[in-house]
C-alpha positions as CSV (number, residue, x, y, z in Angstrom):
1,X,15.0,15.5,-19.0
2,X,13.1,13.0,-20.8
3,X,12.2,8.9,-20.4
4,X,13.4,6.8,-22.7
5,X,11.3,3.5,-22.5
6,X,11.9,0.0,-24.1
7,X,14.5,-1.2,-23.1
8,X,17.2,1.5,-23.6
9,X,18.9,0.4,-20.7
10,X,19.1,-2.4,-17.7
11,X,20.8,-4.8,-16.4
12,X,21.6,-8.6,-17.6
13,X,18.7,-11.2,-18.0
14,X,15.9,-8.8,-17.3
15,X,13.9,-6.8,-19.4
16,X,12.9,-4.1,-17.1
17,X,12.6,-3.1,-13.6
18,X,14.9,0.3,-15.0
19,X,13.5,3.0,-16.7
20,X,15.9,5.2,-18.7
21,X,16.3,9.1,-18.8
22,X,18.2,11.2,-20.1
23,X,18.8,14.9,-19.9
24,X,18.2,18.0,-22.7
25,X,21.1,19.7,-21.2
26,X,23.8,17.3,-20.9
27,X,26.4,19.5,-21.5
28,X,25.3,22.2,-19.3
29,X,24.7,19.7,-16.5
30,X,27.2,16.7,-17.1
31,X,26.1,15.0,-14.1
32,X,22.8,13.9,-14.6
33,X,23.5,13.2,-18.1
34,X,21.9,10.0,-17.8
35,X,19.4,9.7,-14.5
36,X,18.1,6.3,-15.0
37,X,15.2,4.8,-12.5
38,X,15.2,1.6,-10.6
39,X,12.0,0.3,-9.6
40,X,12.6,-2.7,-6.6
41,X,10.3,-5.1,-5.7
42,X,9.1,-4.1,-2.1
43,X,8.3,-6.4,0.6
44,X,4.8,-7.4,1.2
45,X,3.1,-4.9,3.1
46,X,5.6,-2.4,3.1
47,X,7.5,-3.8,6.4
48,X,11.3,-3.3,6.3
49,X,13.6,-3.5,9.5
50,X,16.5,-0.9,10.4
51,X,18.9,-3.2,9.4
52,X,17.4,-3.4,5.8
53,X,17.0,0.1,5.1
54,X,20.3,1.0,5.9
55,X,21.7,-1.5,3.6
56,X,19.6,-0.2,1.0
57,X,20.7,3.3,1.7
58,X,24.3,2.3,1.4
59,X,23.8,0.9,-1.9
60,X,22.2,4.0,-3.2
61,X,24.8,6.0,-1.3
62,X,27.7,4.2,-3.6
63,X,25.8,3.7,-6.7
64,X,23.0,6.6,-7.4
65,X,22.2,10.0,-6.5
66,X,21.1,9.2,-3.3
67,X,17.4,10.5,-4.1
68,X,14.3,7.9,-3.2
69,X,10.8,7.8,-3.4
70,X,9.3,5.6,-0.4
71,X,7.4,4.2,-2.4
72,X,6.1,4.7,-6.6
73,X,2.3,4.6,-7.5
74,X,3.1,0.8,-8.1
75,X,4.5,0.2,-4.1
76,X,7.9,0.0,-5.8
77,X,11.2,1.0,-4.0
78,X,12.0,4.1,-6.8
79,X,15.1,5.2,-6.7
80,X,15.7,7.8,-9.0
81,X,18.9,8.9,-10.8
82,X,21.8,6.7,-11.5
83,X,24.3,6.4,-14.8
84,X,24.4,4.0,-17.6
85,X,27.7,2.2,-15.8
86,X,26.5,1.8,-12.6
87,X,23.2,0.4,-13.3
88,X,24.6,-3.4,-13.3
89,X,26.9,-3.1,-10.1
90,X,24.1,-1.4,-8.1
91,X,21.9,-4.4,-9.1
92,X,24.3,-7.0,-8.2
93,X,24.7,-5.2,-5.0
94,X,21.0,-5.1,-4.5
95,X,20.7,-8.6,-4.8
96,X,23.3,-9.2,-2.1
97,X,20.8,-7.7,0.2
98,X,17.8,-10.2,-0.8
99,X,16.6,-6.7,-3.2
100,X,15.1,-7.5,-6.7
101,X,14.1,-5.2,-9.1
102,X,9.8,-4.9,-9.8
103,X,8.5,-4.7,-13.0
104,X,8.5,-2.1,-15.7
105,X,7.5,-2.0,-19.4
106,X,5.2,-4.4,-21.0
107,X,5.1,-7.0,-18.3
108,X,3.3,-8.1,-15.1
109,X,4.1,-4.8,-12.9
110,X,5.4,-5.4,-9.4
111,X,1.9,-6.4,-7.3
112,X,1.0,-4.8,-4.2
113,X,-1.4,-5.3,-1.4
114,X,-2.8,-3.7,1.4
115,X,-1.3,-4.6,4.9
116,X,-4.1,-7.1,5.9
117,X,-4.0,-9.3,9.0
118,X,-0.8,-7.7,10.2
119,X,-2.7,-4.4,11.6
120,X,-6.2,-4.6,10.0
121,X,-9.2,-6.7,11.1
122,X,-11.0,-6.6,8.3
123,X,-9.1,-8.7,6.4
124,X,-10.9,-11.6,4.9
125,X,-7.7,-13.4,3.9
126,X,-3.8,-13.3,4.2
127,X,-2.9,-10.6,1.4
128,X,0.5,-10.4,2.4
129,X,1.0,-14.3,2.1
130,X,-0.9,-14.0,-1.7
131,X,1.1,-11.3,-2.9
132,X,4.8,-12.7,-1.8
133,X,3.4,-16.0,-3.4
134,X,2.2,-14.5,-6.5
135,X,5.0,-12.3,-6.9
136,X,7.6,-15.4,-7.0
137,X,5.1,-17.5,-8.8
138,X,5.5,-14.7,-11.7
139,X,8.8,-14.0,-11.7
140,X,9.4,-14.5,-16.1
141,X,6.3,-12.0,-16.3
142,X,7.5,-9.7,-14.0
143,X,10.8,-9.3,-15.2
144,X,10.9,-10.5,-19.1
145,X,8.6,-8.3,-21.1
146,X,5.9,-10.1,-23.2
147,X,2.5,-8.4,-23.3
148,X,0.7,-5.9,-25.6
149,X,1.1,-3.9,-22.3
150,X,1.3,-3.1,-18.8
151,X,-0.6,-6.3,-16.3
152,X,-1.4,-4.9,-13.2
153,X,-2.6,-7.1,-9.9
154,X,-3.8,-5.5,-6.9
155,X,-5.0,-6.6,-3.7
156,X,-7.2,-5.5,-1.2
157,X,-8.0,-7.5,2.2
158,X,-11.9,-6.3,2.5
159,X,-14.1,-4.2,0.3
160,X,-12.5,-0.7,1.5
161,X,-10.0,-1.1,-1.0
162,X,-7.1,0.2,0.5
163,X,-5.1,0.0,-2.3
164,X,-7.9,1.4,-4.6
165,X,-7.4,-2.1,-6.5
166,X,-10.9,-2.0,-8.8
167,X,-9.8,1.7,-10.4
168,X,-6.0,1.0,-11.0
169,X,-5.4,-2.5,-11.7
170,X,-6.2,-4.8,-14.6
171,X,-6.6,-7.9,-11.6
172,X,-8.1,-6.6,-8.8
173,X,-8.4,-9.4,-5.7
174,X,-10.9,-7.9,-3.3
175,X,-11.8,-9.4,-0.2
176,X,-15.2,-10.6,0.9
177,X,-17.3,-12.9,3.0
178,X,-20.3,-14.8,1.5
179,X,-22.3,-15.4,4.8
180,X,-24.6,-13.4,7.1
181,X,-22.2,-9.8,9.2
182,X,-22.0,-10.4,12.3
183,X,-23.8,-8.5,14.8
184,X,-22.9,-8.2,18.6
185,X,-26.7,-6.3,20.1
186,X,-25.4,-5.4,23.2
187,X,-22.6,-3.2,21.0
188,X,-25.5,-1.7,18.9
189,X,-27.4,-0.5,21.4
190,X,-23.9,1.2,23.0
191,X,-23.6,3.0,19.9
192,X,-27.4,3.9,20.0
193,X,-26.4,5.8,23.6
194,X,-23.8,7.2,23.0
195,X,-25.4,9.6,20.1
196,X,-24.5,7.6,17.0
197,X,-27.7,8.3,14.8
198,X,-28.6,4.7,13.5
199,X,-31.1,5.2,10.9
200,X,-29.6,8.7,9.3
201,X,-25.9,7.4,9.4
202,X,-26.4,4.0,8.7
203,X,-29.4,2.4,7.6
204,X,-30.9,5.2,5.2
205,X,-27.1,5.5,3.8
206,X,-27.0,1.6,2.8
207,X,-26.8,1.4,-0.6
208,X,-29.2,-1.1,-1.1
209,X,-31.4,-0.5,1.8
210,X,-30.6,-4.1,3.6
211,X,-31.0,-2.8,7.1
212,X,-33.7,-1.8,9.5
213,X,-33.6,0.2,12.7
214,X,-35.9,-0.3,15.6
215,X,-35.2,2.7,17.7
216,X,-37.9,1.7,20.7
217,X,-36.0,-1.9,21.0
218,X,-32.9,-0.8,19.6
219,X,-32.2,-3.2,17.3
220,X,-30.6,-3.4,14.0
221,X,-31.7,-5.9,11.3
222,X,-30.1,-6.8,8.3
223,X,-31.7,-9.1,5.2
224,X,-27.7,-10.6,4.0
225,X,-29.5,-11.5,0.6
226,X,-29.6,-8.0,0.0
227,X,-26.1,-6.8,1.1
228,X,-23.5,-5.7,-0.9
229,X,-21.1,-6.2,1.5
230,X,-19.8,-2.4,1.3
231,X,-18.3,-1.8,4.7
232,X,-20.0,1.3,5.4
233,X,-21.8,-0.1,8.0
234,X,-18.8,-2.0,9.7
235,X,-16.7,1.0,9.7
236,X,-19.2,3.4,10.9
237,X,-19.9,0.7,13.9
238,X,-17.0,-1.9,13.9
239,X,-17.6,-3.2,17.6
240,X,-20.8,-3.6,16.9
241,X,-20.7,-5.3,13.0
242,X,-18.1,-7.1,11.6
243,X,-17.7,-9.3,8.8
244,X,-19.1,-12.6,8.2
245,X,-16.6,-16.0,8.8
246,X,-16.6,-17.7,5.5
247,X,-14.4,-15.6,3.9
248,X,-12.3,-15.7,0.8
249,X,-12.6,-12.5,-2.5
250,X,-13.9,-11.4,-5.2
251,X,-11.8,-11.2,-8.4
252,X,-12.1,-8.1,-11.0
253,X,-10.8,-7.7,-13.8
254,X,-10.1,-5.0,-16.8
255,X,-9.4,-1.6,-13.7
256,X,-7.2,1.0,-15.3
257,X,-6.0,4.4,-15.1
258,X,-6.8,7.0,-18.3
259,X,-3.6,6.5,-20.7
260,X,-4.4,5.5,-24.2
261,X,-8.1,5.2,-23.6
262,X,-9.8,6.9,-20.3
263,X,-10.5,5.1,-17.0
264,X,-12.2,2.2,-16.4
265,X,-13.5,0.2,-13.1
266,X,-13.1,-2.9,-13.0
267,X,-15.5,-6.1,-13.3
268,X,-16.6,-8.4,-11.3
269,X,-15.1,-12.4,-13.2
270,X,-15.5,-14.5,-10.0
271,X,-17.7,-13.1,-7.4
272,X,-16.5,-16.0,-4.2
273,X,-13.0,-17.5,-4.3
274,X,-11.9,-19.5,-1.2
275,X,-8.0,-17.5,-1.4
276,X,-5.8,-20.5,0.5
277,X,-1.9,-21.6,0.1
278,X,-0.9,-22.3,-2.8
279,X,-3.5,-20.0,-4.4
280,X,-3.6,-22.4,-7.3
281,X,-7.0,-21.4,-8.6
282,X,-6.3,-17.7,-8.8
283,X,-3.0,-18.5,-10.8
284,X,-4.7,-20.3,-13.1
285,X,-7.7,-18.1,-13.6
286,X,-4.5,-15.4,-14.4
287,X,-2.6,-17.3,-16.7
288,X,-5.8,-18.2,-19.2
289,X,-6.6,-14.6,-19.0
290,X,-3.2,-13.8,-20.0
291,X,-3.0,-16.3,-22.8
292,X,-6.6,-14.6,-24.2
293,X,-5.0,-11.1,-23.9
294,X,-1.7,-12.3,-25.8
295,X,-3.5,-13.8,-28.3
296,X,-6.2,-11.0,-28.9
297,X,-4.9,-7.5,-27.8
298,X,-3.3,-4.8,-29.7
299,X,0.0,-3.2,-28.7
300,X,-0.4,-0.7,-26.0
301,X,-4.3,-2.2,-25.2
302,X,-4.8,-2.8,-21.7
303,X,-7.3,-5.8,-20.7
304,X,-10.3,-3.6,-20.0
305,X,-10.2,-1.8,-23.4
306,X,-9.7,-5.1,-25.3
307,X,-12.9,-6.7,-23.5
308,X,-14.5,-3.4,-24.2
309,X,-13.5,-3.4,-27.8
310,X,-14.5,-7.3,-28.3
């Protein structure tokens, strides 16, 4: 079989959010002749009930070939093999269960983020909340193709990067916190008893040597100006450090995967933003970036490759 991209097929009003493919064989094998892909927007942290699911299934059941993928590189829904004339009645019937197809082709792709505040306490600010308001607040860019390529937005709750955000993704939304970690002692020194080896698995592993360890008084000190704010630390001792209170992210930008070009991390645009309802100065910082990358990129030229190029 083979993909046929650009809008070969779909469904009305959108520009993607189904990916055609056809097979080599069609006459051998008449009935995956065409195999076409779905890509649906999932909900925000991948939390679906019972009730859900089995609604989904039943529209696969009637519609496709029944096969899924739970979930695509992107966090999409795939669900992989359906013909040409049931592409539009299986969408209608998706949206009748609150379903709507994610993004594919030269558009904003579907965003995801990491499950934050609903199980992790890392979290420096509500992903789920950002990405269900981003992902309406872009609904023409998500669906209506009208880039030089693939826009990418990923979002990670703390520096661990869940979602590996800063390699994949041409936004990456990384959570922070711009004050001192906080420290409980007595914790500390429970970790010092119970065999954890401060100074070889912590401090002398800091990458920018911020911490000091006082094994007669068993205490920990940490000069903030210096930290990077890495986690390794908190997770190797997270009753004992955690992060700082004034939270919010730091934004990235220009992350991709090696297609036309090879990989690229990400940079650092905006190294604090408070990330609050209605997100209104992330949106913004977006769109101008978008405009600059319209007006400047060539086809098929990711973000990263364009500000490495200019």
């Amino acid at each position: 079989t083979h993909w046929k991209h650009g809008g070969i097929v779909g469904v009305k009003g959108y520009g993607g959010g189904v990916i055609g493919r056809y097979s080599d064989l069609a006459e051998e094998f008449p009935h995956v002749a065409e195999f076409h892909t779905f890509r649906v927007n999932m909900p925000s942290g991948w939390f679906y009930t019972t009730e859900k699911l089995r609604q989904l299934c039943d529209v696969w059941d009637k519609h496709g070939s029944r096969l899924t993928n739970m979930h695509g590189a992107t966090g999409d829904i795939i669900l992989l093999g359906a013909p040409t004339d049931a592409l539009q009645p299986c969408f209608d019937d998706l949206a009748e269960i609150d379903f709507d197809l994610g993004g594919s082709g030269s558009d904003m792709r579907t965003p995801s983020a990491c499950v934050g505040p609903a199980r992790c306490e890392y979290a420096c600010f509500d992903t789920l909340e950002m990405l269900h308001t981003i992902t309406l607040e872009f609904q023409d860019e998500l669906h209506r193709p009208m880039f030089p390529y693939k826009s990418k937005i990923k979002i990670s709750g703390c520096p661990n990067d869940c979602v590996a955000s800063v390699a994949r993704s041409d936004f990456s939304v990384i959570g922070t916190w711009r004050d001192a970690i906080r420290v409980n002692p007595d914790e500390v020194v429970k970790y010092a008893n119970e065999g954890l080896d401060i100074q070889t698995e912590v401090v002398d592993l800091c990458p920018t040597g911020c911490m000091t360890w006082d094994p007669a008084a068993k205490t920990l000190t940490i000069n903030d100006g210096e930290c990077n704010r890495c986690m390794h630390c908190i997770n190797l001792m997270p009753k004992a450090l955690r992060p700082g209170v004034d939270k919010g992210a730091t934004i990235l930008v220009g992350g991709k995967a090696p297609i036309v070009h090879g990989a690229l991390l990400s940079w650092v645009i905006v190294p604090f933003m408070k990330l609050e309802p209605p997100y209104t100065e992330f949106i913004d910082l977006v769109r101008r970036i978008w405009d600059w990358w319209d007006e400047n990129g060539k086809m098929r030229e990711r973000l990263g490759e364009l500000i490495n190029r200019l």
